[in-house]
C-alpha positions in Angstrom: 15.7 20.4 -18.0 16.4 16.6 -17.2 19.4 16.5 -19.3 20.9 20.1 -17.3 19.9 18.3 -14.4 21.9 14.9 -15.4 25.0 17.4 -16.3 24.8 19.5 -12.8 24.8 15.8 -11.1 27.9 14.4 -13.2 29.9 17.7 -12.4 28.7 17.4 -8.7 29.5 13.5 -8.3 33.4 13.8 -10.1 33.7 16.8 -8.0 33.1 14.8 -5.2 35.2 11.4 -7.0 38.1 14.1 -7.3 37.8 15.3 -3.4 37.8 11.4 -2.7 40.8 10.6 -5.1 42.2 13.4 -3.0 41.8 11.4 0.1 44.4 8.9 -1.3 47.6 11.5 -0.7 46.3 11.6 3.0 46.8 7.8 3.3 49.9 8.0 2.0 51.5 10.6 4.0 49.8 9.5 7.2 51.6 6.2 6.6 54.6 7.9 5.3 55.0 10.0 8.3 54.5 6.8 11.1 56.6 4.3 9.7 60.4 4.6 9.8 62.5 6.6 7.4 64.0 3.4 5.3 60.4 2.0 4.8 58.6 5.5 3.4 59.4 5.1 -0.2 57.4 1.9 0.1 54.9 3.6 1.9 54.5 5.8 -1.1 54.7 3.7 -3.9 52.2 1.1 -2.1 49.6 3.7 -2.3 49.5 4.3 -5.5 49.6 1.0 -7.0 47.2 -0.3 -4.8 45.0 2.2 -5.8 46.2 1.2 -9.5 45.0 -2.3 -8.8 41.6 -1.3 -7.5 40.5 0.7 -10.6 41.1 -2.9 -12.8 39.6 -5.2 -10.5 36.3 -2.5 -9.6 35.9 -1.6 -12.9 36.0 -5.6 -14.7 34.5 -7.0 -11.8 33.7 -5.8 -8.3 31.3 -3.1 -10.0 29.5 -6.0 -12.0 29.0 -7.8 -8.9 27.8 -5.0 -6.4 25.2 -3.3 -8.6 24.8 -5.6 -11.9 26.4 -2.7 -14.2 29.3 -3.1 -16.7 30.7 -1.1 -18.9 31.3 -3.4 -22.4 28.7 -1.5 -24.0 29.5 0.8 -27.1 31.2 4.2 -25.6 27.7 5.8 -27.2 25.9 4.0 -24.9 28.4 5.2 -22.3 27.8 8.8 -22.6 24.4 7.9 -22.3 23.0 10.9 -19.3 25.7 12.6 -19.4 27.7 9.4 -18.9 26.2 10.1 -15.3 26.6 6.0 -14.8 30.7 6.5 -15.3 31.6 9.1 -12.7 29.0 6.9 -10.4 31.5 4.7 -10.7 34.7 6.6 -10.2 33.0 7.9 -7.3 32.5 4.2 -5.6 36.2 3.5 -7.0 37.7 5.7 -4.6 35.6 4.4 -1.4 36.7 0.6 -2.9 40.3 1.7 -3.1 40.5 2.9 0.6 39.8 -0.5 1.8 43.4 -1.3 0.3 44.8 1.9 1.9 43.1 1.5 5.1 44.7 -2.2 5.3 48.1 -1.0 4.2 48.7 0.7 7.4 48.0 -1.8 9.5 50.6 -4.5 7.7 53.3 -1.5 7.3 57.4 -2.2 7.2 56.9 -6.1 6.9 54.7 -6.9 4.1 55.6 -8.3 0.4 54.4 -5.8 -2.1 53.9 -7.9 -4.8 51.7 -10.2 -2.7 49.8 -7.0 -1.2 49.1 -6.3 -4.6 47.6 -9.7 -5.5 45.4 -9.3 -2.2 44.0 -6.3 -3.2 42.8 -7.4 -6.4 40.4 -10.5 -4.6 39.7 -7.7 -1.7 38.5 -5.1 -4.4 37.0 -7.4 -6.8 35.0 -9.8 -4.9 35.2 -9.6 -1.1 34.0 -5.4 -0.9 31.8 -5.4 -2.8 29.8 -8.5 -2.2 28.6 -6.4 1.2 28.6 -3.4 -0.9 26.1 -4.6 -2.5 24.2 -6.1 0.4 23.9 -2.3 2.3 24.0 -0.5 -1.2 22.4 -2.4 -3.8 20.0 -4.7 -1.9 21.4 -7.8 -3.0 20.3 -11.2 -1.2 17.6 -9.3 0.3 18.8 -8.7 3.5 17.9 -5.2 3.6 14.5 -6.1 3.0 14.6 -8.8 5.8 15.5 -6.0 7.9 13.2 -3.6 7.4 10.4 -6.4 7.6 11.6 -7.4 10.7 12.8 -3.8 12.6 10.9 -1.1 10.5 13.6 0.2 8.7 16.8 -1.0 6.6 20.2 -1.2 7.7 21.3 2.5 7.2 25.5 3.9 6.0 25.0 6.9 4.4 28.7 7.1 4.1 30.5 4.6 4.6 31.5 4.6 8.3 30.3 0.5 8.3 30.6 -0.5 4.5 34.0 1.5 3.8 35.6 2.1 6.9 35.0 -1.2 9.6 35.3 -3.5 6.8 38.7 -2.3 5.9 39.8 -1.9 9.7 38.3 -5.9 10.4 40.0 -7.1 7.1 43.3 -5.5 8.5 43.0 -7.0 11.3 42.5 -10.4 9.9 45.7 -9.4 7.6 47.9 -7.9 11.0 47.1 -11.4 12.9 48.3 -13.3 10.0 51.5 -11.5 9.2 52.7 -11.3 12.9 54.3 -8.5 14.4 57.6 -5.9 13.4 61.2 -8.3 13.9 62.1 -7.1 17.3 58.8 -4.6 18.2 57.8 -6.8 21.4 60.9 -8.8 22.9 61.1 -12.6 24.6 60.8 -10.7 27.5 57.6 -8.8 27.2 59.0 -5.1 27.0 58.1 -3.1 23.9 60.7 -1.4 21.3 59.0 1.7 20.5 58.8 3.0 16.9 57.9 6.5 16.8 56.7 8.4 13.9 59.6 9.6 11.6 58.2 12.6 10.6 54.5 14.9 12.7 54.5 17.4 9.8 54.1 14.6 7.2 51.5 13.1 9.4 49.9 15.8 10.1 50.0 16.9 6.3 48.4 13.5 5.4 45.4 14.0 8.6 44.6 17.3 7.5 44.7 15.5 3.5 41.7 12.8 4.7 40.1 15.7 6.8 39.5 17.9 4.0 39.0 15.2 1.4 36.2 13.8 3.7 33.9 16.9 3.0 33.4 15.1 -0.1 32.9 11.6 0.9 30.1 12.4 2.6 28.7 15.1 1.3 29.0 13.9 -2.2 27.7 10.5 -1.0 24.3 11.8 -1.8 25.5 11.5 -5.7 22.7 13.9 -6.9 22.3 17.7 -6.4 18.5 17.7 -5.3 19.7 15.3 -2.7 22.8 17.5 -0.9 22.5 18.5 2.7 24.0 21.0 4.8 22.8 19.0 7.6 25.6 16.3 6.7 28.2 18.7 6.2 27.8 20.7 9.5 27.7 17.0 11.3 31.0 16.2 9.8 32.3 19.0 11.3 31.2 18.4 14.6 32.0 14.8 14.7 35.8 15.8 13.8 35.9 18.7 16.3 35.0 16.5 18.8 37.0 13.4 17.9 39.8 15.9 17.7 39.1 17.3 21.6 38.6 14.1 23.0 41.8 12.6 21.3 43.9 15.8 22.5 42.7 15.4 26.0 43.0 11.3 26.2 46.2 11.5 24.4 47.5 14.0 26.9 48.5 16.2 24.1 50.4 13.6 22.1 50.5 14.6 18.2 50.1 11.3 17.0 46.7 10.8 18.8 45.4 14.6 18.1 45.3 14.1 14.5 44.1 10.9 14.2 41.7 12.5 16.4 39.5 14.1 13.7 39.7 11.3 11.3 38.2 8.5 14.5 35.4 11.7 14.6 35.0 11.6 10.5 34.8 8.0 10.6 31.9 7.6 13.4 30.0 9.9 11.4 29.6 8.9 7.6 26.8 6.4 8.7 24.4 8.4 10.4 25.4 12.3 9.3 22.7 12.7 7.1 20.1 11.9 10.3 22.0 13.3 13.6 21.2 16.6 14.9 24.6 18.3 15.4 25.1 18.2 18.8 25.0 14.0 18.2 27.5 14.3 16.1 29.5 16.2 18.5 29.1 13.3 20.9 29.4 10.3 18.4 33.1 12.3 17.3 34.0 12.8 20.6 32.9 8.9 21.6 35.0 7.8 18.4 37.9 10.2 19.5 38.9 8.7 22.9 37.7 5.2 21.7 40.7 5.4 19.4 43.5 6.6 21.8 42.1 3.7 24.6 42.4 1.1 21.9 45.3 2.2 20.3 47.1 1.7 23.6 45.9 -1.7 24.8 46.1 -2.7 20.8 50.1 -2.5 20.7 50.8 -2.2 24.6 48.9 -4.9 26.6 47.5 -7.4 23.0 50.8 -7.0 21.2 48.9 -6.7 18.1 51.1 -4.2 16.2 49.1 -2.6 13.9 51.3 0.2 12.5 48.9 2.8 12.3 45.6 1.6 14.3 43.9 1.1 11.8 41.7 -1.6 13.4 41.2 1.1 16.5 40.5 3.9 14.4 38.7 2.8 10.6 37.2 -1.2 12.1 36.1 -0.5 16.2 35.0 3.8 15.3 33.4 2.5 12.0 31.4 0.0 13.8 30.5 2.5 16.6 29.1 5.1 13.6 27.1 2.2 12.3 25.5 1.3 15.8 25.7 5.7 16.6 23.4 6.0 13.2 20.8 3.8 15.4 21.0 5.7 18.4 21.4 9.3 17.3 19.5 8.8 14.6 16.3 8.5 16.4 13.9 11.5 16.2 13.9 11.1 20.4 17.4 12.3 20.3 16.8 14.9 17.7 17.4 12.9 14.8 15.5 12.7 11.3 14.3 9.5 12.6 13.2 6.1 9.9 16.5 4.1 11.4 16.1 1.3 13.6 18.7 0.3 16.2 18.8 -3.5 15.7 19.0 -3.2 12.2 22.3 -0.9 12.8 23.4 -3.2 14.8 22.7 -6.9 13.0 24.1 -4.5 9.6 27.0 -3.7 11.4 27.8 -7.1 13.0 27.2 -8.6 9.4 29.3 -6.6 7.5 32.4 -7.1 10.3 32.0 -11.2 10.4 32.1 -10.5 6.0 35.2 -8.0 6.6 37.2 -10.4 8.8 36.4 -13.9 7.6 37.0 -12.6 4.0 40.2 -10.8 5.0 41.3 -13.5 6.6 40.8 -16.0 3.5 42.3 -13.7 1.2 45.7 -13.1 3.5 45.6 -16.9 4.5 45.7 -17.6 0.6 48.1 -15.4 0.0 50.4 -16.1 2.5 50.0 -19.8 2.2 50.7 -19.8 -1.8 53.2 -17.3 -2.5 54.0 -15.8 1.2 53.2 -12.0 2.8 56.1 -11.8 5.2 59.8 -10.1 4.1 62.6 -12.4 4.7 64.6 -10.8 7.8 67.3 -9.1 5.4 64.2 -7.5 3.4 62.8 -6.1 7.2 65.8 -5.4 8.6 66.8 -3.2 5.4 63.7 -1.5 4.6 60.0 -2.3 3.7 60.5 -3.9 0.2 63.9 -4.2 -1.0 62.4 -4.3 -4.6 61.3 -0.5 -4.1 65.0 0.8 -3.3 66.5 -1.1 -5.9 64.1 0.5 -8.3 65.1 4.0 -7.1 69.3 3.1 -7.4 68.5 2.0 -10.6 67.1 5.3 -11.1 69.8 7.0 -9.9 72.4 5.4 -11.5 70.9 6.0 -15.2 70.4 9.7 -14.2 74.0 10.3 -13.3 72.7 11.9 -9.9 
């Protein structure tokens, strides 16, 4: 029976790794349908390679230093459980490779992609998961500080503070560093709009991460015997109402609609396995119109030009989800209760000072030894000119 059981949770967790890997397509054509036509095959290919990257530097290192598990052992050992310890791991590889594809959106159409590359391999092997394994793994014993101190631990069910504000604050760290789009805001303050070349791909890519999401949270409980419906039927309730409050701040702009659901989606991966539904209406709905405010002053009145918003939408809704899980959580406002509101906050507030001081020393590195920026013939002609030349190459040998 414990070996049936071991086989029904390694079908239930790659399930999960595969709705997740899913997830990835959604970045990609969310990004590929907001940037500019000359800049999507980057778009694209920057995806995929990141997520490329991530795999070698989790699976040799950030893995190792977030839970103290590596894989060297003899592949008998391996398949040890079912090899239950091995689609653990692809699981957590895909929420480690969305910090990369969170970030990627906010430096769109002027980063290097080589150097993005290099970034993502520190970011993935040693900034992530050194908090990953502070909320995850109880490493340095803050968890157990907190809990001393507040009565309970610092609880992310999900990912909304560990996954999803650590990869908006590390883009933000990356976005201040690489400066704004050659000729977005001019010498005299007006604002060159860039709207998205294509809704359907963006939508296509929102409705991707929207789908793919039933599985990062569900599946986060990475054993059958400990799936909920109750985290299910609060993801949908955070989206819905991140997706009505979008619609109605955005004034029925497409752009803020469906990024709607995913502001919701992200609000609610901390605390959906302890909100009664009708929180996570409210917490959605919060995350929703928090998103389309700060999207607005973000590239309008800061002239931070975050390409997507990622900062608004995965960093500031992430952190609200962690502080939400504190709130909502509480058995006074029909949560499951055993969360503590300080210790959402202090875990949220730690793991944004990690996200954006180690962003910012990973991009300052990067940009200081072998520079992030294009050069203005590289921006001016598309995202990387690498990329195109690749494709002509391509098209040459082919005889297209």
């Amino acid at each position: 029976m414990a070996d049936m059981q071991t086989s029904n949770d390694v079908l239930f967790i790659l399930l999960g790794a595969i709705m997740v890997l899913a997830m990835h397509a959604g970045f990609a054509f969310l990004e590929l349908g907001t940037v500019r036509k000359k800049n999507q095959v980057n778009a694209l290919v920057k995806i995929l390679a990141d997520f490329a990257i991530s795999t070698i530097a989790y699976f040799f290192i950030g893995y190792v230093i977030a839970y103290g598990v590596n894989f060297f052992n003899g592949a008998d050992q391996l398949a040890q459980k079912s090899g239950y310890e091995l689609v653990k791991f692809f699981f957590l590889l895909t929420f480690a490779a969305a910090i990369p594809a969170i970030v990627s959106g906010g430096i769109a159409e002027r980063a290097r992609f080589n150097p993005q590359l290099a970034a993502t391999f520190m970011l993935v092997g040693f900034v992530y998961p050194f908090f990953e394994g502070i909320a995850w793994n109880h490493r340095l014993g803050v968890q157990d500080w907190l809990k001393a101190s507040f009565g309970a631990e610092f609880h992310d069910f999900a990912g909304s503070v560990v996954v999803h504000a650590f990869g908006g604050w590390i883009a933000l760290a990356a976005v201040l560093l690489l400066g704004a789009r050659r000729g977005r805001y001019t010498k005299e303050g007006r604002i060159a709009a860039h709207p998205p070349s294509s809704i359907p791909f963006l939508a296509l890519g929102a409705w991707i991460l929207t789908v793919g999401w039933f599985g990062f949270n569900v599946m986060s409980a990475q054993t059958i015997s400990g799936i909920s419906g109750l985290v299910a039927v609060n993801s949908l309730m955070a989206m819905v109402g991140g997706t009505l409050a979008a619609l109605w701040m955005g004034k029925n702009d497409p752009g803020f609609a469906y990024n709607g659901p995913l502001a919701g989606l992200v609000a609610v991966c901390a605390g959906s396995d302890l909100m009664h539904p009708i929180g996570a209406l409210f917490v959605g709905a919060v995350a929703g119109a928090m998103f389309v405010k700060m999207f607005i002053l973000t590239q309008n009145r800061w002239k931070i030009d975050d390409v997507l918003g990622v900062w608004p939408l995965h960093g500031l809704c992430g952190a609200w989800g962690g502080i939400a899980a504190g709130i909502f959580g509480l058995k006074a406002l029909g949560g499951v209760g055993n969360v503590s509101f300080m210790s959402q906050l202090l875990g949220t507030l730690l793991g944004v000072v990690v996200a954006f001081a180690g962003g910012y020393l990973v991009y300052g590195l990067v940009k200081k030894l072998i520079g992030i920026r294009l050069d203005p013939e590289e921006e001016f002609n598309g995202a990387d000119l690498t990329i195109h030349k690749i494709s002509a190459t391509a098209e040459r040998e082919s005889g297209w």
